[in-house]
C-alpha positions as CSV (number, residue, x, y, z in Angstrom):
1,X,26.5,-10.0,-16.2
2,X,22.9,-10.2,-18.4
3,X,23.2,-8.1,-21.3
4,X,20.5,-7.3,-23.9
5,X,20.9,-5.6,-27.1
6,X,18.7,-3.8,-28.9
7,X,18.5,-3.5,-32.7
8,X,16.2,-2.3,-35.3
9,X,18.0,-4.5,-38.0
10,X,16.7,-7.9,-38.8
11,X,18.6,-11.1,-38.9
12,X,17.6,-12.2,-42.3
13,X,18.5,-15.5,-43.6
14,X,20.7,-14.6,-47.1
15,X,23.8,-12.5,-46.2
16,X,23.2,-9.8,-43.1
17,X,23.8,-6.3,-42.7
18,X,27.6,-5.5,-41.1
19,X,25.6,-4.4,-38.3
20,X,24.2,-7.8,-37.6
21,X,27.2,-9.8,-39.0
22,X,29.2,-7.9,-36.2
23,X,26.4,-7.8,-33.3
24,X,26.0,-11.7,-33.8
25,X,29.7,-12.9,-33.6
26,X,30.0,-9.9,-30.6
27,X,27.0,-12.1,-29.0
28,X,28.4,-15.4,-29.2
29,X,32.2,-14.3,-27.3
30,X,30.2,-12.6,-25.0
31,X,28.5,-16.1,-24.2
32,X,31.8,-18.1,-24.5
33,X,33.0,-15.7,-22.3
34,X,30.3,-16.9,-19.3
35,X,28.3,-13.5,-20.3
36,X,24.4,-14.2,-20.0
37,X,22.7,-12.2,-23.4
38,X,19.4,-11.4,-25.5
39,X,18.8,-9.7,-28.8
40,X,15.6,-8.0,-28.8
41,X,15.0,-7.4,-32.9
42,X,12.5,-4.5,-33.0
43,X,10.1,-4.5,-36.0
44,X,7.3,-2.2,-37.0
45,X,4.5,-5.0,-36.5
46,X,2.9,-5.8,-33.4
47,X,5.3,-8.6,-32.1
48,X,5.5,-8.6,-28.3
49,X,8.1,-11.2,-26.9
50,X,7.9,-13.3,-30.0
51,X,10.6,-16.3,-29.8
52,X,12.9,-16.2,-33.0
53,X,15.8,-17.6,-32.3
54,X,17.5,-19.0,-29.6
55,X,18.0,-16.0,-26.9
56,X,16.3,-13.7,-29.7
57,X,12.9,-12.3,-30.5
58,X,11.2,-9.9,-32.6
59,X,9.0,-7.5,-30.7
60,X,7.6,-4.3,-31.5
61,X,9.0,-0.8,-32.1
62,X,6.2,0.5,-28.9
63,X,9.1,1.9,-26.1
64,X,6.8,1.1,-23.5
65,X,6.2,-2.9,-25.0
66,X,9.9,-3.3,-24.8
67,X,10.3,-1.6,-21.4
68,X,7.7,-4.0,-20.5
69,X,10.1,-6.7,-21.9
70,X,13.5,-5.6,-20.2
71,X,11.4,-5.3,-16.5
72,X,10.9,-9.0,-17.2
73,X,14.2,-10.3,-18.0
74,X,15.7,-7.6,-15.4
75,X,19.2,-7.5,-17.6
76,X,22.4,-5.3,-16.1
77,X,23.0,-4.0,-19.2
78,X,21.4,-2.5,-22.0
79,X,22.7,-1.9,-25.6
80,X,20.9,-0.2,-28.1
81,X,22.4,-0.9,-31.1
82,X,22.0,2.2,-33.7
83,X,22.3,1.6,-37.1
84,X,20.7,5.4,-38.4
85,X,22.0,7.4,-40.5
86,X,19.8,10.5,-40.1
87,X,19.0,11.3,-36.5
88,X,16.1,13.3,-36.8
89,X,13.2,10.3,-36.5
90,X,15.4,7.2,-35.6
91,X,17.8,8.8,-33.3
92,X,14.0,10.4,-31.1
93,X,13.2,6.9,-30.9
94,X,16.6,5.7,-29.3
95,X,15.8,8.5,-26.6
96,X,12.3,7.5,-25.9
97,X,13.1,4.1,-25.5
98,X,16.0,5.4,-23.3
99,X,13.6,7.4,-21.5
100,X,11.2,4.7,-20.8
101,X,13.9,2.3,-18.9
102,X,16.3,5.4,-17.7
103,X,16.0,3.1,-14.9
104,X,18.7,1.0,-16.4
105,X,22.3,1.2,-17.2
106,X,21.3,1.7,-20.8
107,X,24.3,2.7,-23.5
108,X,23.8,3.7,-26.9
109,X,26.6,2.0,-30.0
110,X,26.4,4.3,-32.8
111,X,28.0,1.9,-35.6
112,X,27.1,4.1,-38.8
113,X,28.1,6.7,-39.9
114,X,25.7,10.3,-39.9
115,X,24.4,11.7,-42.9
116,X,23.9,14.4,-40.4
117,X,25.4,15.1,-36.8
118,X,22.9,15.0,-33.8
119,X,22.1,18.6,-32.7
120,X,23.2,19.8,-29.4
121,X,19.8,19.2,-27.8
122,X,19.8,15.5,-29.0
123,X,23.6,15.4,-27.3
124,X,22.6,16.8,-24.2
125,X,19.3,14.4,-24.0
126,X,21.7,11.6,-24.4
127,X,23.8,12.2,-22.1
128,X,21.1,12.7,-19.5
129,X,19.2,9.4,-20.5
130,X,22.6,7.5,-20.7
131,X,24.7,5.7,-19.0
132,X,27.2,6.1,-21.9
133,X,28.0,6.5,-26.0
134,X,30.2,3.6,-27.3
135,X,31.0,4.6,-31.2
136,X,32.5,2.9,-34.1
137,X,35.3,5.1,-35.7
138,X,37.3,8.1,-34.6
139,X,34.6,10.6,-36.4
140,X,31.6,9.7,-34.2
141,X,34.2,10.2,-31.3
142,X,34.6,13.6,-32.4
143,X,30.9,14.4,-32.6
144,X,30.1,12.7,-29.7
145,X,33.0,14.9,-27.6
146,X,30.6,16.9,-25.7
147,X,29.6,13.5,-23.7
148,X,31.7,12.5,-20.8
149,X,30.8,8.9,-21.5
150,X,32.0,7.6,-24.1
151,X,34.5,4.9,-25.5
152,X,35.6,4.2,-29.2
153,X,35.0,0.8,-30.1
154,X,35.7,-0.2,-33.6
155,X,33.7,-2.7,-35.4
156,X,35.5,-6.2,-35.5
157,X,35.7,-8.3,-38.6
158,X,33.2,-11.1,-38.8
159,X,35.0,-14.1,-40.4
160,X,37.5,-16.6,-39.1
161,X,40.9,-15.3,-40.3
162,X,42.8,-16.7,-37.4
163,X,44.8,-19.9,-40.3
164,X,45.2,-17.1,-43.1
165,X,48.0,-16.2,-44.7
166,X,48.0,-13.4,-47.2
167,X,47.7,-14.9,-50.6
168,X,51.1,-13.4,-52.7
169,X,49.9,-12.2,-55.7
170,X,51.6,-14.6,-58.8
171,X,49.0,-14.5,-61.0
172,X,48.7,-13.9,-64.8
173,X,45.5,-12.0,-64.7
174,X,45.2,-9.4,-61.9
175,X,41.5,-8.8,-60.4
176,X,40.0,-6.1,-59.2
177,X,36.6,-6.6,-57.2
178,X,34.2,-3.7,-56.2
179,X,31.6,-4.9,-53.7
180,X,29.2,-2.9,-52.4
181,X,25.0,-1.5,-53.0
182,X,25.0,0.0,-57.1
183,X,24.7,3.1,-55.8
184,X,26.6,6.6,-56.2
185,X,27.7,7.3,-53.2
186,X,29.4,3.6,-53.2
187,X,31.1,5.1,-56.6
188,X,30.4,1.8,-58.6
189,X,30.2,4.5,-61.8
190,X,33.7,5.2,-60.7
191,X,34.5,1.3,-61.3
192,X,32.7,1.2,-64.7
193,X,34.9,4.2,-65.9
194,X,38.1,2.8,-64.7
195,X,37.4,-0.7,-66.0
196,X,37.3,1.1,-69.6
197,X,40.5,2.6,-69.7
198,X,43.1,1.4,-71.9
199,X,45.5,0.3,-69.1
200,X,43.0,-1.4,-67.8
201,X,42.0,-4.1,-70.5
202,X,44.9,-6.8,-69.3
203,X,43.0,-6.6,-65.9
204,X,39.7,-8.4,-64.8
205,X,37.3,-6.3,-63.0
206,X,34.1,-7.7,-61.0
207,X,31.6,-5.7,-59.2
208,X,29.3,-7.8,-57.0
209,X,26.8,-6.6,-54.5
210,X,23.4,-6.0,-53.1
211,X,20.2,-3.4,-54.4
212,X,20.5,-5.5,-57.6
213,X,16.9,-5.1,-59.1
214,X,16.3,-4.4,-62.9
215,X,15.0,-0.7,-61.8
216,X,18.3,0.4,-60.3
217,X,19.7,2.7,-62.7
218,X,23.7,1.9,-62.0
219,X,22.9,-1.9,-62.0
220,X,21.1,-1.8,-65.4
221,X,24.5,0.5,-66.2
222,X,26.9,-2.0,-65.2
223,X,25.2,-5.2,-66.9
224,X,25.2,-2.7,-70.6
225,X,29.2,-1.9,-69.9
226,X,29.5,-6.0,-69.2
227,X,27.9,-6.6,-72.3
228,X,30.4,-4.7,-74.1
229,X,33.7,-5.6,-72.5
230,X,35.3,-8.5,-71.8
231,X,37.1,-7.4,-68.9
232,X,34.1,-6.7,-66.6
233,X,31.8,-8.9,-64.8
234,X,29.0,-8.1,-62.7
235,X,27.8,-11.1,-60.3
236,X,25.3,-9.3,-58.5
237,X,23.8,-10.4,-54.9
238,X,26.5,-13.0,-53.3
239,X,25.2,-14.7,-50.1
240,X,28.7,-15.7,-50.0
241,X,30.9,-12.5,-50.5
242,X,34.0,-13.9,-48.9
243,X,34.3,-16.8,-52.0
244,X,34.7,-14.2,-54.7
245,X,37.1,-11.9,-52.7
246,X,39.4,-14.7,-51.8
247,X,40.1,-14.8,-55.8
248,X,40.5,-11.6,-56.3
249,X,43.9,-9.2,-55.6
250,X,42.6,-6.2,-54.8
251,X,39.6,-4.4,-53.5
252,X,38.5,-1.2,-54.8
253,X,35.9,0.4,-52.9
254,X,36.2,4.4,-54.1
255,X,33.3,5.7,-52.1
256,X,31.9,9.2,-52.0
257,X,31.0,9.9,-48.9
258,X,31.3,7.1,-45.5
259,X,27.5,8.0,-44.6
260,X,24.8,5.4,-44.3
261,X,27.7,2.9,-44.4
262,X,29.0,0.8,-41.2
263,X,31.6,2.9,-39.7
264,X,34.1,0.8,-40.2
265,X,33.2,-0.6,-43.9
266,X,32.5,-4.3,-43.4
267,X,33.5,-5.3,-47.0
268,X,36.5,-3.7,-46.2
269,X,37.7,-5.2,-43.2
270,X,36.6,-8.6,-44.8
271,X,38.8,-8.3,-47.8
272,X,42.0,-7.2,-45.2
273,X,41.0,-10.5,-43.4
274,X,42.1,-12.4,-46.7
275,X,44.5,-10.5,-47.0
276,X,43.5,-8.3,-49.7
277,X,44.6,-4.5,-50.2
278,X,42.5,-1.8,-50.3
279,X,42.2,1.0,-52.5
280,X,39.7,3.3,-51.4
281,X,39.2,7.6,-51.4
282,X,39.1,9.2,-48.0
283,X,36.1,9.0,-46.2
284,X,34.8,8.1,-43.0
285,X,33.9,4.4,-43.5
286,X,37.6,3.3,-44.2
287,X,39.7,6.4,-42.7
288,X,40.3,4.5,-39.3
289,X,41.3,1.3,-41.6
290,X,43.4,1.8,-44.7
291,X,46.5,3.6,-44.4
292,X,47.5,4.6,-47.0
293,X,50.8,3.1,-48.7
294,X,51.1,0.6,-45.8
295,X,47.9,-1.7,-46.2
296,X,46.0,-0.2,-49.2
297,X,46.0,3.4,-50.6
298,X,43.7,6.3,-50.6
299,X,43.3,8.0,-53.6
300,X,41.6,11.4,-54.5
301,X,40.6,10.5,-58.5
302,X,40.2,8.1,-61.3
303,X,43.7,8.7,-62.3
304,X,45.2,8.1,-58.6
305,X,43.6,5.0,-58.6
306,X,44.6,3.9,-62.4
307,X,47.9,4.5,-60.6
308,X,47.6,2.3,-58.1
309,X,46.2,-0.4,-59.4
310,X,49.1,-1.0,-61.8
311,X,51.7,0.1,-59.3
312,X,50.7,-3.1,-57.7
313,X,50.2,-5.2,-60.7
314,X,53.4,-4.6,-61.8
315,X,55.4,-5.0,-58.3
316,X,55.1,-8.5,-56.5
317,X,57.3,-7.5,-53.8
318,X,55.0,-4.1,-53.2
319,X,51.5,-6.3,-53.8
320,X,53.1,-9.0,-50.7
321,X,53.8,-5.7,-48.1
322,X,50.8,-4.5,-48.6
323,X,48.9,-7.7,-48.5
324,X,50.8,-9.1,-45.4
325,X,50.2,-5.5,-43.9
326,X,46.4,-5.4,-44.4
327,X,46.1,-9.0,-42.7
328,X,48.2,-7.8,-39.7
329,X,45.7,-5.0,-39.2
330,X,43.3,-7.0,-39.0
331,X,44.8,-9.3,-36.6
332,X,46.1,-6.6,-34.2
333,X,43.6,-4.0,-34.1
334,X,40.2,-5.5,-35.3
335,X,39.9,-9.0,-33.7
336,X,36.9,-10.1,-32.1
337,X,38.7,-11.1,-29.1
338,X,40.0,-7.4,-27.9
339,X,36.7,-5.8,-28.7
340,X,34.7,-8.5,-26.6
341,X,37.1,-7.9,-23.5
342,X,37.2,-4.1,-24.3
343,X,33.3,-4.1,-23.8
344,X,33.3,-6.0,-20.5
345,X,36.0,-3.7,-18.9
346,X,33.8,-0.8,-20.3
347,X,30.4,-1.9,-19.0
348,X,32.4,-3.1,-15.4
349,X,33.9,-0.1,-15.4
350,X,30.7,2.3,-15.9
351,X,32.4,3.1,-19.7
């Protein structure tokens, strides 16, 4: 089996997207698993076969320059790796560059989650130019249900938890870390107003993250409301995330809507792999992941999550469930292992 993948995201050298951190370790079982591959990064310049990496390039975004491309390494299978958000330009472009090699045994992994649903035209060109849908969470199932072919495949997590043990909360000081873009939708102005509540003030608080540039309205926010209370830090842009969250007890990730995010939330499924709960509000990045009361909680305001928070502060024994729970879900239902050997019975099997 030679399979190539296709991705408009770029491998960059400081900490990658979840898209790539997932597509990369998915690419390296594949090869420990005797599986011949290629990651074709497509950027908007005029790149044509350009060596990157081993067994990567960048090339350009022309569908008939990377047709030209896939003719010459003659894979089995092609994956084009979708990371939109908003069908309406990307999502045409996934279908031309179907439509140049329909050829092929081409399938299309939707791992993000839609600002807005594909029409019924873009579903019915799809499954016409495809050989099948793989998606990330139970959501994209559902609005991919008009296609015969299609499988769900959750994202896996992307760091080695295989010697972890959940770390038992005995600490003095219990920390709360928000990771995530200083953006509203991510709700890190939910963070800043539960960091200033009076119940609060015993607990340390830590928001860390990328889109951390002086003009970004919510950054410049959070660095005023550090300046003024003791309990808050902001660390900005980690290229190591996974260092901060192993010293922190619980991550609060109280998101307004799952668009634009991975469909499975990376930092989410990274923190469970420490063993770290979860508190999060329902939406469609975290839905398939936290459960709510067994591995983290999902609350619907400021007040649920005040709640919460001190619930687990205050109870050890409740902290330990939950933290030995979020590691086991990790273990058993997003390991890189099952979703590698879920893939190759799919693609042997025609999806």
């Amino acid at each position: 089996m030679f399979i190539v993948f296709i991705t408009r995201h770029y491998n960059q050298k400081k900490r990658v997207s979840g898209v790539i951190s997932y597509l990369k370790i998915l690419d390296q079982m594949l090869k420990k698993n005797g599986v011949q591959t290629v990651i074709l990064y497509v950027k908007n310049k005029t790149y044509e076969n350009y060596a990157y990496e081993k067994n990567a390039y960048l090339t350009s975004q022309n569908p008939l320059i990377i047709a030209k491309i896939l003719k010459k390494l003659k894979p089995t299978h092609i994956i084009f790796i979708s990371s939109t958000s908003d069908p309406t330009f990307l999502y045409w472009w996934w279908l031309s560059l179907a439509f140049a090699n329909q050829k092929q045994n081409c399938y299309l992994y939707q791992t993000t989650n839609f600002k807005k649903s594909p029409n019924k035209i873009q579903l019915c060109l799809l499954k016409r130019l495809l050989q099948g849908v793989f998606v990330g969470n139970s959501n994209l199932y559902k609005i991919f249900k008009i296609l015969p072919k299609k499988k769900l495949m959750k994202p896996a997590v992307t760091i080695d938890y295989a010697f972890r043990k959940a770390k038992h909360y005995t600490q003095n000081k219990f920390t709360v870390l928000f990771m995530g873009h200083y953006t509203k939708i991510k709700g890190v102005d939910i963070v800043l107003t539960l960091s200033q509540k009076s119940s609060m003030k015993e607990l340390e608080f830590y928001i860390a993250g990328g889109n951390s540039r002086n003009d970004n309205f919510y950054y410049k926010k959070a660095l005023k409301a550090a300046r003024l209370m003791p309990n808050l830090s902001v660390l900005g842009f980690l290229e190591n995330p996974q260092s901060i969250i192993s010293k922190c007890d619980v991550l609060l990730i109280p998101y307004r809507s799952g668009s634009t995010i991975l469909a499975v939330s990376q930092t989410a499924l990274e923190a469970m792999a420490l063993g770290k709960p979860v508190i999060t509000t329902s939406n469609t990045a975290t839905n398939d992941l936290v459960k709510d009361g067994f591995n983290g909680y999902i609350c619907d305001s400021i007040s649920s999550m005040e709640k919460k928070i001190i619930d687990l502060k205050n109870n050890p024994t409740l902290y330990n469930k939950l933290a030995r729970n979020a590691l086991a879900t990790i273990k058993n239902e997003y390991n890189i292992e099952e979703r590698t050997k879920q893939l190759l019975e799919s693609l042997n099997a025609g999806l």
